[in-house]
C-alpha positions as a printed Julia matrix, in Angstrom:
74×3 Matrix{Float64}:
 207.63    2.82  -18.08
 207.7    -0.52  -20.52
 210.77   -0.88  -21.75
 209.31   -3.94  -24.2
 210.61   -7.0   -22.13
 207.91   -8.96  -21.08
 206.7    -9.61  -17.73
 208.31  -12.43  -16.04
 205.39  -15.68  -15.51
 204.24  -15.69  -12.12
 204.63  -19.61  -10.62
 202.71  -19.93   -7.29
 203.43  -23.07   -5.49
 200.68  -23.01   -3.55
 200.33  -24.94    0.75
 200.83  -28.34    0.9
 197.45  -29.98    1.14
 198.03  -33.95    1.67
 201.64  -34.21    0.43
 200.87  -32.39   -2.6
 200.99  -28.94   -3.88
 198.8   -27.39   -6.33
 201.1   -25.14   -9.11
 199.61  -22.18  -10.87
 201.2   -20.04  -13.77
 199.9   -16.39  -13.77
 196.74  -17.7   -12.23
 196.5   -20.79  -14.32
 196.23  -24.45  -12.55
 199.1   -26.45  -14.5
 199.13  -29.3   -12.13
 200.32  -30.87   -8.77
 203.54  -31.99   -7.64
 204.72  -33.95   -4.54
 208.57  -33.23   -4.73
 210.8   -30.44   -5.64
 211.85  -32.67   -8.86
 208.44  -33.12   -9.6
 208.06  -29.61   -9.86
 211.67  -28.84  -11.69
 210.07  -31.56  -14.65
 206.48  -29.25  -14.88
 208.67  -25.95  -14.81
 210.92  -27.65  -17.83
 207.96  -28.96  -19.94
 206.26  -25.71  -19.52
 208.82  -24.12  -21.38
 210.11  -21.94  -18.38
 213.0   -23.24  -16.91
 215.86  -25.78  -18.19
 216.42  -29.12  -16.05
 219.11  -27.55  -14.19
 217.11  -24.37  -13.28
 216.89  -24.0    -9.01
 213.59  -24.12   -7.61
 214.61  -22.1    -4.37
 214.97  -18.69   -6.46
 212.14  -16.59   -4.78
 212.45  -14.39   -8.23
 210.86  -17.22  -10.01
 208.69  -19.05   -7.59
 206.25  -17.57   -4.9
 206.57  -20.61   -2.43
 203.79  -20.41   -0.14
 202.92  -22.26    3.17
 206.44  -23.37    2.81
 209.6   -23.76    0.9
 210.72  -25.72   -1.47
 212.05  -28.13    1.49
 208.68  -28.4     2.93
 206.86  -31.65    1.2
 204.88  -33.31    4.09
 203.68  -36.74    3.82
 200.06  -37.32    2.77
């Protein structure tokens, strides 16, 4: 049943490759980050989050090979 709310965007951070990870919203590349604030600042000019927004929240972010903790040096 659709109730009219639209779906929630889907972020994907994807496995750290080299220090970096590659971010995707609902299946579209919109860039690579190499720290959790890094990320917060592409989330905010996206227009999904605020600056304060938490990246842990597993509603809004499907962290994978990792958390949002787990930046390894390139």
């Amino acid at each position: 049943m659709n109730d009219g709310t639209p779906a929630r965007p889907r972020v994907v951070v994807e496995e750290p490759h080299d220090g970096r990870r590659r971010v995707r919203i609902d299946g579209e590349d919109v860039g690579v980050v190499v720290n959790a604030e890094e990320l917060r600042r592409l989330l905010t000019r996206t227009g999904l989050t605020d600056e304060d927004t938490p990246v842990d929240d597993p509603r809004l972010i499907d962290w994978q090979g990792g958390g949002p903790d787990d930046w390894p040096a390139a």
